[in-house]
N, C-alpha and C positions, 0 to 999 in steps of 0.2 A: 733453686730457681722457682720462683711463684707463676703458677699455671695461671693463664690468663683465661677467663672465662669468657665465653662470645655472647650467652645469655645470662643477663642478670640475674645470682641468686634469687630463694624465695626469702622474704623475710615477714616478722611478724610484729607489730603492734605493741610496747606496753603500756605504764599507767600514763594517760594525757597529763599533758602539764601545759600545753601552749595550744591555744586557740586565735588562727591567723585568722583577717576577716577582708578578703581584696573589699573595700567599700565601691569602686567604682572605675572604670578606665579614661576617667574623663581627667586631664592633665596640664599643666602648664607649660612642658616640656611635650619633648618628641626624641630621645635616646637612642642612636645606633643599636644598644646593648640592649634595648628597654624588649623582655622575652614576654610583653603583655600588649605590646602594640600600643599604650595608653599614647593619647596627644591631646592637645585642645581641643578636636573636633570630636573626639568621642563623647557617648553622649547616657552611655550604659551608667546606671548609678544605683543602689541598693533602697529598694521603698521603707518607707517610716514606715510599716508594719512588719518589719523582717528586721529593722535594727533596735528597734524596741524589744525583740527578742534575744538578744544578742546576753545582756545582763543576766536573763535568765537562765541559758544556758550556761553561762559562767559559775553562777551558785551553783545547779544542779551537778556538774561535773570536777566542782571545785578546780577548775582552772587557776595556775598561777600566775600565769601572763596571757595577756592580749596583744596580739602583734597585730597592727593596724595598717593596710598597706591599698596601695591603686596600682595607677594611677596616683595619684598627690590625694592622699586619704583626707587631706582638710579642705580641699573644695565641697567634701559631701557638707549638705547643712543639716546633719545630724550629726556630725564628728564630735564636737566638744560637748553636746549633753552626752553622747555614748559615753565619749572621757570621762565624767564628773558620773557618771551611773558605775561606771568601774572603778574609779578611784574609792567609791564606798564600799565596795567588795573588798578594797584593800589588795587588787589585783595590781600587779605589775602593769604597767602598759607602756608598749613600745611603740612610736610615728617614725612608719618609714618615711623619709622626710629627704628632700631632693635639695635642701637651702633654700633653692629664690623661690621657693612658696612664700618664705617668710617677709618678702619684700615685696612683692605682689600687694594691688591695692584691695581694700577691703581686709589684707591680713597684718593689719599694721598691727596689732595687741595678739598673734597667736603665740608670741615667743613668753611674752606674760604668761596668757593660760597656759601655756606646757608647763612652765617653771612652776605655776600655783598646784597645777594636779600629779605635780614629781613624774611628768614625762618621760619617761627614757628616750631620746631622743638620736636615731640610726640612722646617719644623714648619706647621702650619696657622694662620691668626692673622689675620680676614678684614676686621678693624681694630682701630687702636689704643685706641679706645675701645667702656668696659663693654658699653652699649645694645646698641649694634648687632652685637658677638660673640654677646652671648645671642640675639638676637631672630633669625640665623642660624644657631647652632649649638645654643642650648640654654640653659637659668634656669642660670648658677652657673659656664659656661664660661670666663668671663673671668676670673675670680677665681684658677678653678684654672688657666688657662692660664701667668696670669704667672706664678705657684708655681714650675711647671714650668720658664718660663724661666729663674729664679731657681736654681732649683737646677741647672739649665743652665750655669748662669754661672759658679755656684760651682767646677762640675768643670772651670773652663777655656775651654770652649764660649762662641764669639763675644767671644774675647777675644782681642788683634791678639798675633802670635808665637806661642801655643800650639798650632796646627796642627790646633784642632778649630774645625770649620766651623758655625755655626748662621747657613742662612740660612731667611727667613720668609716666606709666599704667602699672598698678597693675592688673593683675590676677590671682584668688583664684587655689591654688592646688585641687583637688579632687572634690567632689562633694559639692561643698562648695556655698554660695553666699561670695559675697566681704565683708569686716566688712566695719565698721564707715569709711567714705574717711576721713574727717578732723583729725581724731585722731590719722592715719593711717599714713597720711601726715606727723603727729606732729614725730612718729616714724621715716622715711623714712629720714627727712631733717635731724633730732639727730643724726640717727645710719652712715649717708651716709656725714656727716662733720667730725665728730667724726674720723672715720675709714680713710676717705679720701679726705678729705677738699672740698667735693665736696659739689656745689648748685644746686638748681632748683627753677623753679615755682609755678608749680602747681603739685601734684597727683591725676591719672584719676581713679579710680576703676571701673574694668571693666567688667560681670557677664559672663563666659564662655556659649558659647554657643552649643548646642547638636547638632552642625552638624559636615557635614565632618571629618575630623579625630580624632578630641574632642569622635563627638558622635560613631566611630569604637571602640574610647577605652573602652567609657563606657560600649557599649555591649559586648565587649570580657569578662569585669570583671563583666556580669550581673548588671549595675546598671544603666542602661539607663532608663529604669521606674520610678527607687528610685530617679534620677535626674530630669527628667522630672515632675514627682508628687510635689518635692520640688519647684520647679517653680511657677509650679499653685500653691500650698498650700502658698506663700509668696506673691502671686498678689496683689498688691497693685492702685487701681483705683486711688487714687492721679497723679500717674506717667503719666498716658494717657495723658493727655494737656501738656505735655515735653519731646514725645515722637522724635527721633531724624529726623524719617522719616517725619515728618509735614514738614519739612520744609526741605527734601535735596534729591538728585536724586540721585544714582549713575551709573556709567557706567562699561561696564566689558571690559576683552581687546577686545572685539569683535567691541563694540561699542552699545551693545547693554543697555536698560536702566531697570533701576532696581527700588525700594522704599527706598532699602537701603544692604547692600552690604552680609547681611546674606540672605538676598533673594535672590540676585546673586548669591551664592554658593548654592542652592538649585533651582536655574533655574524656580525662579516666576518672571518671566516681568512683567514688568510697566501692570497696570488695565487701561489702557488706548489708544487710537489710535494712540500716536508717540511710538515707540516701539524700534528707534537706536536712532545714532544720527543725522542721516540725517535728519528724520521724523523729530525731536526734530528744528531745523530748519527752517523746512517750514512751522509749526506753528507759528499763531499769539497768540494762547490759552495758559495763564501762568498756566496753571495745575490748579489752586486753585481751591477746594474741588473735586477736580478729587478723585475717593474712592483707597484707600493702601490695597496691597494684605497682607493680613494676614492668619496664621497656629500658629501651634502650641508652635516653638519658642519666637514667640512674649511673650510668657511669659516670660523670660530669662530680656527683657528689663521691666517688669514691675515688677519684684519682688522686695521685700524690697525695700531700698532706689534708686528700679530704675537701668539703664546702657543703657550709650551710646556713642558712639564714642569721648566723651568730658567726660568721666567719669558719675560720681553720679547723678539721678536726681532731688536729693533734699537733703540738707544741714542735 
């Protein structure tokens, strides 16, 4: 029987490979689930002289990927020169991407640019059916999600050979863990061809986490304990050596640096001496086994089969 720990191991750092960058909490949406509080009225956004630095630190630390996230990362209006300054690095770049950004006026050509600069594109889609999209993200959200997927599709995106990625992220209603990703997956591609000839790649399942407005809800309904307990009660020690922070930084729109972006939303800076991105710069030190601030939702990524920003952490 596996001993359940109450506090979260210590764990440590290796070589960066993924550089997240929240560009801003300002949003088209407003998300039950949303653990960043982002909506329309936010107003927090990353200055053109901290995202011009963003490429730099990429070369410097040879990053593989850029994971680009909000709030809806393509309202910032530096998002698509960022794109196009990292597409020359030959970095990977990933838009955490909600759908109806892409329908949204003003974004009628973003679905062009992602396909022209090889987007990977990680769309939100919390199931394949209407009800329960709206009743966690909003009246009308499903309708225009599939649009998006649809027009997704058209430019190639989630279609096998073309080389544009659309994978989709699943998260659990209620106080729930994710179920099976594969089986899950097998569901999502059936029900969402079926219904609307739509494709994709991959499905991420992704364990909601107990902060920010997730964790207001839970306490209003008393089950912020019940949630949390299940956490810990499904800890899974396999998950730690897969852990997403081993290997990835992220940045808030301040500039400041993080383990990983649920830590940003609870305001634990890097355990470490570069603490922006400036700092992050005038180092020649690549972090490795630099030690990761950990609390108590770190359980959230180790429960059951794992979560983390790329889904499951084990098949």
């Amino acid at each position: 029987m596996i001993s359940k720990p109450t506090i979260f191991p210590n764990i440590y750092r290796e070589k960066l490979e993924t550089l997240q960058v929240n560009l801003g909490y300002k949003c088209n949406q407003a998300c039950k689930h949303c653990h960043v509080d982002a909506s329309p009225t936010r107003t927090e956004m990353m200055s053109d002289k901290l995202i011009n630095k963003i490429p730099l630190v990429l070369e410097r630390f040879n990053f593989k990927s850029l994971d680009l996230t909000g709030g809806a990362p393509e309202l910032h209006k530096g998002f698509r020169e960022l794109v196009k300054n990292a597409y020359k690095l030959n970095v990977e770049i990933i838009d955490r991407c909600n759908l109806t950004i892409l329908t949204e006026s003003g974004q009628e050509d973003l679905s062009d640019f992602l396909a022209l600069n090889k987007v990977r594109v990680v769309a939100s889609l919390p199931c394949y059916q209407k009800e329960n999209v709206d009743k966690q993200r909003g009246f009308g959200v499903y309708d225009r999600s599939i649009k998006g997927l649809k027009l997704l599709n058209t430019k190639g995106y989630g279609i096998n050979n073309t080389g544009l990625i659309l994978d989709l992220v699943y998260n659990p209603q209620g106080i729930n863990l994710p179920p099976d990703q594969s089986s899950l997956q097998e569901a999502y591609k059936y029900e969402l061809y079926k219904d609307h000839g739509i494709q994709f790649n991959n499905l991420l399942t992704i364990t909601n986490m107990p902060i920010k407005r997730f964790a207001n809800q839970l306490k209003t309904n008393q089950q912020f304990e019940v949630y949390q307990n299940l956490l810990i009660d499904s800890y899974n020690p396999n998950n730690i050596q897969h852990l997403m922070c081993k290997t990835m930084l992220s940045v808030d729109w301040k500039g400041n640096l993080y383990d990983c972006d649920f830590n940003q939303q609870l305001g634990l800076k890097l355990n470490y001496q570069a603490k922006n991105i400036d700092d992050l710069l005038k180092t020649e030190d690549k972090l490795i086994n630099s030690p990761i601030n950990v609390a108590s939702h770190c359980f959230g990524c180790t429960a059951g089969s794992g979560s983390s920003c790329g889904g499951a952490l084990q098949g």
